[in-house]
N, C-alpha and C positions, 0 to 999 in steps of 0.2 A: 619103535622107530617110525619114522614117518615117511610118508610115502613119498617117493620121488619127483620133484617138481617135471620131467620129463625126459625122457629115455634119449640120448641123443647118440647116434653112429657118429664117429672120427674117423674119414677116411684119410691119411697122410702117410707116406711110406717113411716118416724121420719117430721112429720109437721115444727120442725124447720129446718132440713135440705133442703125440700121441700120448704119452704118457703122464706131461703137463696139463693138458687137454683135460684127460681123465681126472687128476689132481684138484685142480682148480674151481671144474664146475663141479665136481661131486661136494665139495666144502661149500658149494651153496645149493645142492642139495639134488642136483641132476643123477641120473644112474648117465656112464657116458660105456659106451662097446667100441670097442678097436678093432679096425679094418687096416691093413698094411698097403692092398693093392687093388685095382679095379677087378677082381674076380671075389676077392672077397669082400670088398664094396657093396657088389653088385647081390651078392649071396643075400647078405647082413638086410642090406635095402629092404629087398622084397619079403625076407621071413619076420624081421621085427617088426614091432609095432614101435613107432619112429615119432618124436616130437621135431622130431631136427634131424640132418644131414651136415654135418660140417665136412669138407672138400677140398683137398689140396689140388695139384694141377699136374704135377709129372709124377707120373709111375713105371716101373721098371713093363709092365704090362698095357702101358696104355694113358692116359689123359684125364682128368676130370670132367673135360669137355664132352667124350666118348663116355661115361661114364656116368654123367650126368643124363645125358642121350637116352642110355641106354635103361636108366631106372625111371624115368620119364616115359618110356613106351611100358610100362608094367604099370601094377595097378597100385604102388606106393604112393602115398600122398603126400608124406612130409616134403615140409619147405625145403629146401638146399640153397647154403649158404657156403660159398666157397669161402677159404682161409689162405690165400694165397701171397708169393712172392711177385707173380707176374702183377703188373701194374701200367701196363698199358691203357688207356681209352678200348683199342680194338677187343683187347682180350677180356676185357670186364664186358664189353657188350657183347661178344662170344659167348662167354658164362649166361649170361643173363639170356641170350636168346636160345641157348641151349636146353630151358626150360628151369637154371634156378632162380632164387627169389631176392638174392641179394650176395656183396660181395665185399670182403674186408681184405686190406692188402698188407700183408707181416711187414713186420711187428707191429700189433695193434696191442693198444694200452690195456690190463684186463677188467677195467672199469668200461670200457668200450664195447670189449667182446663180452661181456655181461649183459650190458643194456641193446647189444643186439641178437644175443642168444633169448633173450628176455622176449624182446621184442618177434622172436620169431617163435618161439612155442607159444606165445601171447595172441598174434594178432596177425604174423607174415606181413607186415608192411615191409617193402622191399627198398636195403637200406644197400649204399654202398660207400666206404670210407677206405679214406686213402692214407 
């Protein structure tokens, strides 16, 4: 077997998206871990070794904003790229000053979310599509 093009946590509290997530990028060749809430977020963050963060925005426990915040003062490094419904200007630059690196607004195409999961285990240039 070959080894994982990169480890990437899914943090999103919707199990099917989660579990599309997982689906998707593992068939091009990612290992992906599922996080439900920002406590287990936040857990997953700081003990994996992390190519990626993917990020949704509301949790029964808290925000991605918050969340994002909060694995940002630890010593994790991976990029964070939120996956979000919110789609405002405000809220994408929230995201982005919250300390992640880029932000995709659902439903995105998965030729899209490929060449930006690509782009972010690759390189983190800091992408945002709407």
């Amino acid at each position: 077997m070959d080894k994982p093009k990169g480890r990437i946590l899914c943090v999103d509290d919707d199990k099917d998206t989660r579990d599309m997530m997982t689906s998707l990028l593992g068939l091009e060749g990612y290992e992906v871990v599922q996080a439900r809430n920002v406590a287990e977020g936040l857990a997953l963050a700081v003990s994996d070794n992390l190519a990626l963060i993917l990020l949704d925005w509301v949790f029964a426990d808290g925000t991605g904003i918050e969340l994002c915040k909060m694995i940002r003062r630890t010593s994790a490094a991976a990029p964070i790229l939120f996956y979000s419904g919110m789609a405002l200007k405000d809220d994408i630059d929230n995201a982005l000053s919250a300390g992640a690196q880029g932000f995709m607004v659902k439903p995105v195409d998965f030729e899209v979310l490929l060449q930006n999961v690509s782009r972010f285990v690759g390189d983190g240039s800091p992408t945002i599509v709407s």
